[in-house]
C-alpha positions as CSV (number, residue, x, y, z in Angstrom):
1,X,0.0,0.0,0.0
2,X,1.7,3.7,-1.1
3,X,1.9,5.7,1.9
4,X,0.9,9.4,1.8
5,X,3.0,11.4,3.8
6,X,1.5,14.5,4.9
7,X,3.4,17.3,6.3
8,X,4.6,17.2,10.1
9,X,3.7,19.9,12.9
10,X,1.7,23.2,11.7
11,X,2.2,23.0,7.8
12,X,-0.2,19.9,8.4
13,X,-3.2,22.8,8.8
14,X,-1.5,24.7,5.6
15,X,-1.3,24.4,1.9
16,X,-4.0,22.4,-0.5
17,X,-6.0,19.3,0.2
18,X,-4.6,16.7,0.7
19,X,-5.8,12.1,0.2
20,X,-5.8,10.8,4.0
21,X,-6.9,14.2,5.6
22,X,-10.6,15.0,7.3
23,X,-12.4,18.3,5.6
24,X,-15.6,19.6,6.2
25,X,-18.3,20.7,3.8
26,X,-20.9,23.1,4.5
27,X,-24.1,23.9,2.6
28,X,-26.0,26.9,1.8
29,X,-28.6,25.8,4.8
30,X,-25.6,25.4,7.3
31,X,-25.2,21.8,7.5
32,X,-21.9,20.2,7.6
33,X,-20.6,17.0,6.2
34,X,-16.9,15.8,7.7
35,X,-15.6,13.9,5.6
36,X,-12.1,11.6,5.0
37,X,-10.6,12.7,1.3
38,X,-9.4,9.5,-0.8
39,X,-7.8,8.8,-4.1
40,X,-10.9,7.2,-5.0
41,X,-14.0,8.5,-2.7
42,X,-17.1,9.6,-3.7
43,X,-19.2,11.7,-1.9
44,X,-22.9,11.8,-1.8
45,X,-25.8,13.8,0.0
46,X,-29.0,15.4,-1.1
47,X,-27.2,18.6,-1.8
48,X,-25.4,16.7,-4.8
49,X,-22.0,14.4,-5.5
50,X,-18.5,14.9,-6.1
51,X,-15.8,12.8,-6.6
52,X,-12.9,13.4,-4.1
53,X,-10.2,14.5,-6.9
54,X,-12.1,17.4,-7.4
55,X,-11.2,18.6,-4.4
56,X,-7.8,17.5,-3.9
57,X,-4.9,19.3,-4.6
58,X,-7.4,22.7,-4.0
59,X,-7.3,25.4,-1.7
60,X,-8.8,25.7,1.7
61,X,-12.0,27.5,1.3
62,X,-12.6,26.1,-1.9
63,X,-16.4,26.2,-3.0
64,X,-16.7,23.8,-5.3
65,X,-20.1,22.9,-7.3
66,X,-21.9,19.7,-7.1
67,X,-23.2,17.9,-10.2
68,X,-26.7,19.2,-9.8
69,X,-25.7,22.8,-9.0
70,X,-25.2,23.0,-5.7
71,X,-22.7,24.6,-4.0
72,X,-20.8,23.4,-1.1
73,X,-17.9,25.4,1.2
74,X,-14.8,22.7,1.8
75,X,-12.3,23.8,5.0
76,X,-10.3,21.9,7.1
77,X,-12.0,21.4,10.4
78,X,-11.1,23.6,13.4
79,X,-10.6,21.5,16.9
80,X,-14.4,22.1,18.2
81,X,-15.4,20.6,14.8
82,X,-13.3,17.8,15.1
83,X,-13.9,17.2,19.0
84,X,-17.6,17.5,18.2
85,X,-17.5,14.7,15.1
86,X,-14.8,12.0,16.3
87,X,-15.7,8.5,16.8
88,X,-16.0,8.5,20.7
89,X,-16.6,5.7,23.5
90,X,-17.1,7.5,26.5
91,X,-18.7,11.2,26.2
92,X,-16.4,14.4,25.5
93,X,-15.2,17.5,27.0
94,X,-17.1,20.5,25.6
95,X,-15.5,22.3,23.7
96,X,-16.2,25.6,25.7
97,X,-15.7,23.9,29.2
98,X,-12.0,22.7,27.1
99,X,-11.2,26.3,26.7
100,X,-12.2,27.4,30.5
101,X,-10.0,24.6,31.6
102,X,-7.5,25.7,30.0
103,X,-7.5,29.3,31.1
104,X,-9.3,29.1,34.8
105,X,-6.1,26.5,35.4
106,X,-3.4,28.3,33.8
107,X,-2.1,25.5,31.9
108,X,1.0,27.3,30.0
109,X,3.6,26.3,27.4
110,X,5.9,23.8,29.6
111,X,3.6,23.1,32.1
112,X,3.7,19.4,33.6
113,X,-0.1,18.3,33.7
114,X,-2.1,15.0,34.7
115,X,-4.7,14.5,33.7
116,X,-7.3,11.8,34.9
117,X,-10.5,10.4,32.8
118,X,-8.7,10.4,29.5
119,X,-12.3,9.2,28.2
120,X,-12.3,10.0,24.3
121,X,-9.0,12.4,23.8
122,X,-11.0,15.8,23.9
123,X,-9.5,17.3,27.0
124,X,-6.6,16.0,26.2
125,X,-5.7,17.9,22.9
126,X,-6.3,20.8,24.5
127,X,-4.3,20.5,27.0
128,X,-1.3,19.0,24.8
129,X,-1.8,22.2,22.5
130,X,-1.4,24.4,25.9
131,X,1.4,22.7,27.5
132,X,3.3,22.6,23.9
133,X,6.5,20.4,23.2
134,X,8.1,22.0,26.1
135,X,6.2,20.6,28.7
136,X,4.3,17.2,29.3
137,X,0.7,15.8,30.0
138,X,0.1,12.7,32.0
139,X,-3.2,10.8,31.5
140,X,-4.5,8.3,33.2
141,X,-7.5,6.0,32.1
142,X,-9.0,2.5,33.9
143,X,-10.1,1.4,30.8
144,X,-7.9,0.5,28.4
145,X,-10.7,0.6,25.3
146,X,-11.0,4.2,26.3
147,X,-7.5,4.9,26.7
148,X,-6.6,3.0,22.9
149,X,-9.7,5.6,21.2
150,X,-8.3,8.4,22.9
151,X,-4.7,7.7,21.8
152,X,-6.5,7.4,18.0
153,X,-8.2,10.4,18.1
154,X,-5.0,12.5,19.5
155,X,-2.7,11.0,17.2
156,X,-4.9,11.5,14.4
157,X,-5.1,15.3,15.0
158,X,-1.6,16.0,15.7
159,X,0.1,13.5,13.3
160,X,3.6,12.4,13.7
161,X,4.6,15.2,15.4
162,X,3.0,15.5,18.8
163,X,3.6,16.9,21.7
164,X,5.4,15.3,24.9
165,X,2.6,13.0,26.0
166,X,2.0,9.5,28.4
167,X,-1.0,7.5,28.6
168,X,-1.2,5.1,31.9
169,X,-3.8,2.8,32.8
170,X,-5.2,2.5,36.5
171,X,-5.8,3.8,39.3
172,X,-4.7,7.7,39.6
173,X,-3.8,7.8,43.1
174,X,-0.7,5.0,42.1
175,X,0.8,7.4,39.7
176,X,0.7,10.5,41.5
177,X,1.9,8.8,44.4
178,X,4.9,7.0,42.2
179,X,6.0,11.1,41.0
180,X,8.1,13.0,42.9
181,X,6.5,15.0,45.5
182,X,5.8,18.9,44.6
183,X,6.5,18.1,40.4
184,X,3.0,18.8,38.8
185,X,1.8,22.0,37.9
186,X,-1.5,20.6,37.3
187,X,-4.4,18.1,38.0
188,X,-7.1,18.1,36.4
189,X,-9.9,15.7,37.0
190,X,-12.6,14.5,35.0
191,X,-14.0,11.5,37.0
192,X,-17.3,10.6,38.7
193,X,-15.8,11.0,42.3
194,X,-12.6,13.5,42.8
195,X,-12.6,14.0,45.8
196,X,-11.1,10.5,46.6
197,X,-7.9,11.7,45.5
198,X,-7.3,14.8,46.8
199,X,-4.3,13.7,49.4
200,X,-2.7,12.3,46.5
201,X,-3.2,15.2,44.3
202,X,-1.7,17.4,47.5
203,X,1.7,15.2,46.9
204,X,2.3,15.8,43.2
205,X,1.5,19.0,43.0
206,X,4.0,21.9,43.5
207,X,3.3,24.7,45.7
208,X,1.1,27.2,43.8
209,X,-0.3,24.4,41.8
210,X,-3.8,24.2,40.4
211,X,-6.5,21.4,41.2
212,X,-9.5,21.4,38.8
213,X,-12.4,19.2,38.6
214,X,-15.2,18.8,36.2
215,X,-18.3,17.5,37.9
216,X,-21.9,17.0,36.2
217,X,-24.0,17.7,39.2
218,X,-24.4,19.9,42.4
219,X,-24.3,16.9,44.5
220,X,-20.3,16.2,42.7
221,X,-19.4,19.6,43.4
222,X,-20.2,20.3,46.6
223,X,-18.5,17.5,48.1
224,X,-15.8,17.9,46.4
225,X,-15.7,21.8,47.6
226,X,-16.0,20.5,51.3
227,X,-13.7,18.0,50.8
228,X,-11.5,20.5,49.5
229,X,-11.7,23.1,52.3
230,X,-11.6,20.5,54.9
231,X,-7.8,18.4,53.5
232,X,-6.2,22.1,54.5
233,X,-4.0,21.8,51.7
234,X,-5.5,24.4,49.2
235,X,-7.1,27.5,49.0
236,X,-10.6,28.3,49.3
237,X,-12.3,26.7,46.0
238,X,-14.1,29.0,43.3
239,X,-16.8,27.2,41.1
240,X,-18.4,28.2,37.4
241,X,-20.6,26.6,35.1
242,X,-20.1,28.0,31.1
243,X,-23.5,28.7,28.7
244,X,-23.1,29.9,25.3
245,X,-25.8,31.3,23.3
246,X,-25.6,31.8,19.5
247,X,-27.4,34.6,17.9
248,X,-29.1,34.9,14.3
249,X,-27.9,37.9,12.6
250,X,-29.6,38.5,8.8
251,X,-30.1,42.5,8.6
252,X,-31.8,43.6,11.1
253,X,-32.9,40.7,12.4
254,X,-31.2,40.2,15.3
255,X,-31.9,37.8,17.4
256,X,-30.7,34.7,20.4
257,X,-30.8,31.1,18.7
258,X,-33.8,29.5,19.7
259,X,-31.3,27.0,20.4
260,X,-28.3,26.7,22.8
261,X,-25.2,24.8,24.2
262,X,-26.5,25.2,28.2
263,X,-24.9,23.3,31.0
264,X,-22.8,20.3,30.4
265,X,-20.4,20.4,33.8
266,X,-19.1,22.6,36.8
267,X,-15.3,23.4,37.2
268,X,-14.1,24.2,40.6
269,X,-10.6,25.3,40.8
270,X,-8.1,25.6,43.6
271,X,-4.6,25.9,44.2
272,X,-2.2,24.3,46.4
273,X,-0.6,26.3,49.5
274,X,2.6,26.1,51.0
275,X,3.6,22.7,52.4
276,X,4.0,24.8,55.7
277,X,1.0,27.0,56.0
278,X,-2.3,26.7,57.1
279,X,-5.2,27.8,54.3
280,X,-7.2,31.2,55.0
281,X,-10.5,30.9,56.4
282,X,-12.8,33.5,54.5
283,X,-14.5,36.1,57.2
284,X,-18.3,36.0,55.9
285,X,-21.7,35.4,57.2
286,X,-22.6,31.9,56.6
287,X,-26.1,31.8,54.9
288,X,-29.0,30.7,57.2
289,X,-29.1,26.8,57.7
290,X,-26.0,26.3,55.8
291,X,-24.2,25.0,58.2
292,X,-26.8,24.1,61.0
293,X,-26.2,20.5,60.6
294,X,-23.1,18.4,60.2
295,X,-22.4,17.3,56.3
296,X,-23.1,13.5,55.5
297,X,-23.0,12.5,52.5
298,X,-24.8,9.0,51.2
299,X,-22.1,6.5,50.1
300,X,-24.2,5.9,46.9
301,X,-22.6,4.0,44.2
302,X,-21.6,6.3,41.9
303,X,-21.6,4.4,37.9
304,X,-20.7,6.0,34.6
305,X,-23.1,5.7,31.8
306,X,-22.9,2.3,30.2
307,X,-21.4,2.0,26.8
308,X,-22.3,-1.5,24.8
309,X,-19.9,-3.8,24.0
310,X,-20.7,-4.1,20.5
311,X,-20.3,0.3,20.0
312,X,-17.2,0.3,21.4
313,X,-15.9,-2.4,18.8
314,X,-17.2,-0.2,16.2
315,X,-15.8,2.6,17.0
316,X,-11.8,0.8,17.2
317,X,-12.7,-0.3,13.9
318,X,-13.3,3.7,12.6
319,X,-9.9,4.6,14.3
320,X,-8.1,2.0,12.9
321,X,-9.8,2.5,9.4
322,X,-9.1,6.3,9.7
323,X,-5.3,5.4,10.6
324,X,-5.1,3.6,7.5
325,X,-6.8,6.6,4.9
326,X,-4.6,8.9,6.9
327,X,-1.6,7.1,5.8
328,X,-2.2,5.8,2.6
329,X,-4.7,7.9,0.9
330,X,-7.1,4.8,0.3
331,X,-10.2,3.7,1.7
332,X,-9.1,0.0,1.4
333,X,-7.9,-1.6,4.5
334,X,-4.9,-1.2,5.6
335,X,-2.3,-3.0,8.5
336,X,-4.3,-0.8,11.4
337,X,-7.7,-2.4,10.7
338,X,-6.3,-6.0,10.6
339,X,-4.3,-5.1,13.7
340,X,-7.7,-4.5,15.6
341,X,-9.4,-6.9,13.8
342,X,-6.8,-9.6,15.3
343,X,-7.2,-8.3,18.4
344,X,-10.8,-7.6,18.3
345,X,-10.9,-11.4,18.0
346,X,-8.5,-12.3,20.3
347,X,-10.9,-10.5,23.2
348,X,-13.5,-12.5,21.9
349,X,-12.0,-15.5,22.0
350,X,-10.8,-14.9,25.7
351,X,-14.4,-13.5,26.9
352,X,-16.1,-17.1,25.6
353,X,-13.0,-18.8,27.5
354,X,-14.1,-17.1,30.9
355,X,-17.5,-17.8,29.6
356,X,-16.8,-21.5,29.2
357,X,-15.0,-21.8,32.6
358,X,-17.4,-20.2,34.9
359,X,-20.4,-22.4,33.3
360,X,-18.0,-24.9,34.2
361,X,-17.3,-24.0,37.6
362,X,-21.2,-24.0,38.1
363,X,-21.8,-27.3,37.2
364,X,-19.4,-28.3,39.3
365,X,-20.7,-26.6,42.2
366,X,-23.9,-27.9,41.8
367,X,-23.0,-31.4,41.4
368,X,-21.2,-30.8,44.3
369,X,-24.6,-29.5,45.9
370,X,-26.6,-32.3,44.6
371,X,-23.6,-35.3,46.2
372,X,-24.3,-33.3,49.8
373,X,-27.8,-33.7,49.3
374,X,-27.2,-37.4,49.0
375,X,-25.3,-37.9,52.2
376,X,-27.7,-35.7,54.2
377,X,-30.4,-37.9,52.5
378,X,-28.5,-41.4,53.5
């Protein structure tokens, strides 16, 4: 298979269209199409067709004119597009919650970040774009299906050329604890539960060093503010939620979107205080009832939101198919797709196995059951 070697580093987002790169049309009603460019693609809405070498070798912003005369806008996807439209297993990072994160945390060129609930990469090429190929990002995933889609979708934006980043899979509170105390400039956590790893959080991080967590719910966040104040290892926590509203503009018709990108998470940002201080205690009135009764909290079981089996095959698959256009130019399949395929069906193969061995181990216990019936019996 001819491999087609794109450009490494920025000139990747530069120059004409290129077989193996993602581009995204967009029709005179707004809708957009993203789409992989091959030697020999084809591709096909009900605003018309195009063959793919019509639009390679082009400009960026080309509008090009389908075969029954419509027009269509072709441009490389920007990183909200592309966060918005990769294949995904477990559910993204906003795009606008990315950006606070970013900035509320300070995460600057050379920073030295972990990260923890890689999920599907969307955090994570933020961050990497932030901390630059001066600094480092940590990330740290339980599952490894997760952790493989991320590394697809990352390596797939950034190419070859990508900045200094590790991928670990387990539990966050072993790798923190296995860096040097004080060496992170950052932790940033995007997990069901954060406050369980607060004290280890408190060990990696340098003095002056930022804690952030992105919670879904009000129940997530206020423990994890409490938690905070009460470890005495930070300062007092600030919290934000981010809401973006659109607006129609044609003339003078100016308007909000009937639409809009509401709540999707909390942040709540702190930072770490000196190993040898003690953390101010804020001199207001507490509101009424606030604190008239000690704070419990219900050890509920806290589960993420189930993802089939049979998805999260698929979407391996579309990473490891897009890994091969990226590289070759061609939709055919490439030594990415068998690779997943083999191993797709190695996991298989291993899942009947346990199958097989704890219908087994049944049987066996109830013969068992049925033999001590017997002797009771006698």
């Amino acid at each position: 298979m001819k491999e087609n070697l794109h450009p490494l580093g920025a000139e990747r987002r530069r120059g004409p269209f290129r077989a193996g790169e993602r581009v995204q049309l967009t029709d005179t009603k707004g809708r957009k199409y993203t789409v992989m460019l091959t030697n020999e693609g084809f591709f096909q809405s009900q605003r018309g067709s195009f063959r793919h070498t019509d639009l390679i070798g082009h400009e960026e912003g080309t509008v090009l004119e389908t075969q029954s005369g419509h027009r269509l806008q072709a441009m490389r996807p920007l990183v909200n597009d592309y966060v918005l439209s990769m294949p995904r297993g477990a559910t993204v990072v906003y795009p606008k919650d990315a950006g606070q994160i970013v900035q509320q945390a300070d995460v600057f060129p050379g920073a030295r970040v972990v990260e923890a609930g890689l999920g599907s990469g969307a955090l994570a090429l933020s961050l990497l774009a932030a901390t630059g190929m001066n600094g480092h990002l940590t990330s740290v995933e339980r599952r490894p299906e997760f952790a493989e889609i991320a590394k697809g979708n990352v390596r797939s934006w950034y190419g070859e050329e990508m900045p200094p980043w590790s991928v670990k899979i387990g539990d966050l509170d072993d790798v923190l604890y296995s860096m040097d105390e004080g060496s992170i400039d950052h932790v940033i956590l995007d997990m069901l539960a954060p406050w369980e790893n607060i004290d280890a959080a408190a060990f990696a991080l340098r003095s002056g060093g930022v804690i952030l967590a992105y919670v879904a719910t009000t129940t997530q966040m206020s423990r994890f503010v409490e938690e905070l104040r009460d470890s005495g290892g930070f300062t007092e926590p600030e919290s934000s939620e981010t809401l973006i509203r659109t607006w129609h503009l044609d003339g003078l018709s100016v308007r909000p979107d009937h639409r809009m990108v509401a709540h999707t998470g909390f942040l709540v940002v702190a930072r770490r205080i000196g190993r040898e201080s003690t953390p101010l205690v804020p001199k207001r009135r507490p509101a009424p009832a606030a604190h008239s009764e000690p704070l419990v909290w219900e050890e509920t079981e806290l589960t993420e939101r189930a993802i089939s089996e049979k998805k999260l095959r698929k979407v391996r698959r579309d990473i490891a198919h897009r890994a091969d256009v990226e590289k070759s130019g061609e939709s055919a399949q490439g030594a990415h797709l068998e690779e997943i395929n083999k191993k797709l069906a190695a996991e298989s193969e291993a899942r009947a196995q346990k199958r097989y061995e704890e219908r087994r181990r049944l049987r066996e216990l109830e013969r068992a059951n049925e033999g001590s019936d017997i002797d009771g019996e006698e």
